[in-house]
N, C-alpha and C positions, 0 to 999 in steps of 0.2 A: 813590644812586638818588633820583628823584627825585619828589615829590609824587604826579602824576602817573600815573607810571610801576607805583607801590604800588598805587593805585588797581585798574590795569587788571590787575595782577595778583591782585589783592584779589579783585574783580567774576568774574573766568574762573576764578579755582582753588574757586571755591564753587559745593557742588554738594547737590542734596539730592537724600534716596532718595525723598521721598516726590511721588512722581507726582498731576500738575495735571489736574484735572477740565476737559473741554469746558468748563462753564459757566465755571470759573476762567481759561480762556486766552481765554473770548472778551470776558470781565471787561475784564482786562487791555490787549487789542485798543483796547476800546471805550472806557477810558480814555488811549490811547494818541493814539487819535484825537479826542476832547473835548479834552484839552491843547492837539493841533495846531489844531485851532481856536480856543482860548481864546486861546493864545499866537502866533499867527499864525508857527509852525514849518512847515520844511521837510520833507517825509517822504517815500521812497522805495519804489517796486514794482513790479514786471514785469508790465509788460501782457499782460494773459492772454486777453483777449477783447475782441468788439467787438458792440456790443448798441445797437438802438435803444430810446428814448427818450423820453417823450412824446408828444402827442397832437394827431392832425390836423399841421396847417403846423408846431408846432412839436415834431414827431419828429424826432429829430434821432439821429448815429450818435455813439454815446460808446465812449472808453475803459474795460475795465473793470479794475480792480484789489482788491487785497485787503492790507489790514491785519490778521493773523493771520486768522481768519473773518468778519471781518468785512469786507462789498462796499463798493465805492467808484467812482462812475462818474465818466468828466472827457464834458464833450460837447468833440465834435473842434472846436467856434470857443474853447475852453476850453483846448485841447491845441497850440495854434499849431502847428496842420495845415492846408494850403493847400487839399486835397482827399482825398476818402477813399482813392485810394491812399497818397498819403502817410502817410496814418493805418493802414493799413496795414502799411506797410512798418517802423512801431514796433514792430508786433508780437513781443511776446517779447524787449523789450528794456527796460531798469530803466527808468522815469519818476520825476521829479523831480516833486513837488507841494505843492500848499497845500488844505487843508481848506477850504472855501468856502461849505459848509453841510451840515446834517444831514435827511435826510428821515426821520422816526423812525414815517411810517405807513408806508412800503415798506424799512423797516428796512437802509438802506445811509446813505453821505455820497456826498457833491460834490465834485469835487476841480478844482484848475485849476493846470494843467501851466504856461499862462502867468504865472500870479501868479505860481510859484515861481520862472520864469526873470529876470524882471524884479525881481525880490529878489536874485536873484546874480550878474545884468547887473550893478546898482549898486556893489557889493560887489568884481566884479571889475575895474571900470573905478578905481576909488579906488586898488585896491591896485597897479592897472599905472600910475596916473596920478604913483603916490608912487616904485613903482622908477624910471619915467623921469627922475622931476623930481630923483632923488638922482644918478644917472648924470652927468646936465648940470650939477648941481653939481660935482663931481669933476671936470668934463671929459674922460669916456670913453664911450667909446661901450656904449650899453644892453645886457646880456644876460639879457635877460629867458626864461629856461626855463619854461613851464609844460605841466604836463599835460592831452590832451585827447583825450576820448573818439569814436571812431568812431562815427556815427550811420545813414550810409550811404554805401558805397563801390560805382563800377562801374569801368569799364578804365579813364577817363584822370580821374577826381577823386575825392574824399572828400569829406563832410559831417563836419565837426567839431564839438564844442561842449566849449566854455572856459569854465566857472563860469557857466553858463547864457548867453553867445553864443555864437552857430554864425554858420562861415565856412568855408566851401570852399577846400580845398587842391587845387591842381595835381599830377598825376603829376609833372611836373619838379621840385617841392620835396621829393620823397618824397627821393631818392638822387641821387648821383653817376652808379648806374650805369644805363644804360639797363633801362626796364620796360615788359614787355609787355604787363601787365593789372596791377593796382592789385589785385584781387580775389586775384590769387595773392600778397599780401605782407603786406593786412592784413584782418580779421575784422571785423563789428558786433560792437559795445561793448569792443571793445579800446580800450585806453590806450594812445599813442604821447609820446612830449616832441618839443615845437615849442618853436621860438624864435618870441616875438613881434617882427616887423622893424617895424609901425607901428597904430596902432589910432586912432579917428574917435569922442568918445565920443555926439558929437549925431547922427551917422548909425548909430552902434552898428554900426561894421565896426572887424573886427580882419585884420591879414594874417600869416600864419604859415608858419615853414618845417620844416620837419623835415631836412631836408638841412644848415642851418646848425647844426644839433647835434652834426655828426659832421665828423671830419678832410677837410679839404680834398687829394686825392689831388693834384689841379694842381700843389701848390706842388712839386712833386717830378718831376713829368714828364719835365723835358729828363735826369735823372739815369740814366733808362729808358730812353728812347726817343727817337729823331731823326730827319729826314729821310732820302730815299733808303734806310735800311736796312731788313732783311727780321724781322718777330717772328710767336712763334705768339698765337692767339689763338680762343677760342670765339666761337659764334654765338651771340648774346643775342637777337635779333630780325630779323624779314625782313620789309621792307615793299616795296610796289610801288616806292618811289625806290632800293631798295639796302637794302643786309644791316649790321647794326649787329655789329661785332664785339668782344668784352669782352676788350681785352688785359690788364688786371688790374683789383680793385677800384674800381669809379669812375673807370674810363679806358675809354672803347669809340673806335672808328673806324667809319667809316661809311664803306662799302665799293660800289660799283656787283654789280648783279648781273653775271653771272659770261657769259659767251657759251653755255658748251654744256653747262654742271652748274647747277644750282637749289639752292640751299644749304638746312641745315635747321637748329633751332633744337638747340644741343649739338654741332654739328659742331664740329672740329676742326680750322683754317687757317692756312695762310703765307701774313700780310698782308707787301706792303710801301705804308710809308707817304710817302705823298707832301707830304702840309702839317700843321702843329699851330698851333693856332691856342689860343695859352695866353689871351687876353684872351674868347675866348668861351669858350674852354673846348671847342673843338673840334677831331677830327683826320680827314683824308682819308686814303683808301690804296685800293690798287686787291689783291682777296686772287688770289694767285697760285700755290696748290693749293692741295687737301683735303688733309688729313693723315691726318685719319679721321673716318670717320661716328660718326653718334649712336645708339646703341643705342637698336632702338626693344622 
């Protein structure tokens, strides 16, 4: 077992009966946060409100948070927030920060959301810039896995952030298999694994996939499935160009609508398939009954 490891079991298996006074936890708090500003540390909390600021031209809309009872406001050009929906939409979601100052007549701190990213922007472009440069030693190609937090999701993209960068992911890098809303697969501030495929450290973009972390269904297809022959398959999606049909994990076909039935999402079909197209990763077929409907 290792140093470490004693430590954290050391820390959690100790426990005392005797119960901490308000004045004692907010002690505690408020040394908690003087360190974070002494030592220019990172410190974490869910934004729980949003409150103006200041006075006259410079009132301004701030984040509010809390380090045990004790307040802490970020103002939103603090919080690298473009507008105050955007500031908004944080809401109730953990914030990454830096202590920035203390106002000790109105008894809170200062926090800035951007210091803190920019501290592990640096930190994470180092540590991708060292797996790349070992990969290319070797001569193999990069796999870079890391994990990243959901910030905001709607139907066709995600807002990510990776050790304080954020970069917009694609519904198409989500899966193999066809999706019809993003919002039905993942949550704010879930943690997903991306693979990093390339990152810019002077324009501070990264690109990322979540789809290359999971098996390639392609490499298996013709073992399945072939031209001219009839398979079943459900309905994963209906758009105005044609009906997206899932014949297994990360394999759909893309089907024309039907002449005198309207297909629905869960139905039940006999496609046959007319072309596969292994290099895009795509397959045609025209579906040739219902099998059965979708339980509504």
């Amino acid at each position: 077992m290792s140093e470490e490891t004693m430590l954290d079991i050391f820390v959690e298996g100790y426990q005392t009966n005797e119960p901490i006074t308000e004045e004692e936890e907010r002690q505690r708090a408020l040394e908690k946060v003087y360190s974070a500003r002494q030592n220019s540390t990172i410190l974490q909390s869910e934004m729980i409100a949003i409150e103006n600021h200041g006075q006259g031209e410079n009132d301004t809309p701030c984040a509010v948070v809390r380090i045990g009872t004790v307040k802490g406001i970020i103002p939103m050009e603090q919080m690298e927030a473009k507008d105050y929906r955007q500031l908004r939409n944080m809401m109730g979601t953990s914030i990454d920060f830096k202590v920035i100052g203390i106002d000790r007549e109105r008894d809170l701190f200062i926090g800035s959301r951007k210091a803190a990213l920019e501290h592990m922007k640096g930190a994470t472009f180092n540590r991708l810039e060292e797996a790349f440069r070992k990969a290319e030693e070797k001569g193999v190609e990069s796999n870079v896995i890391v994990n990243a937090v959901v910030r905001f999701v709607n139907k066709n993209y995600m807002l990510l952030q990776i050790g304080g960068i954020e970069t917009t992911m694609d519904v198409s890098e989500y899966d193999y298999d066809w999706i019809n809303d993003l919002r039905e697969k993942v949550k704010v501030e879930e943690k997903i694994p991306v693979k990093v495929l390339s990152f810019d450290r002077e324009n501070e973009r990264i690109e990322v996939s979540r789809k290359q972390t999971i098996s390639d269904p392609w490499i298996n297809v013709r073992k399945f499935y072939n031209e001219r022959f009839e398979y079943s398959g459900t309905v994963s999606g209906v758009r105005e160009f044609g009906n997206f049909i899932k014949l297994m994990p990360g394999i759909n076909c893309l089907a024309p609508h039907m002449k005198f039935e309207a297909l629905n999402a869960g139905d039940k079909v006999l496609v046959r398939i007319r072309e596969i197209d292994e290099e895009n990763q795509k397959i045609t077929g025209r579906v040739i009954k219902v099998i059965q409907r979708a339980k509504k």
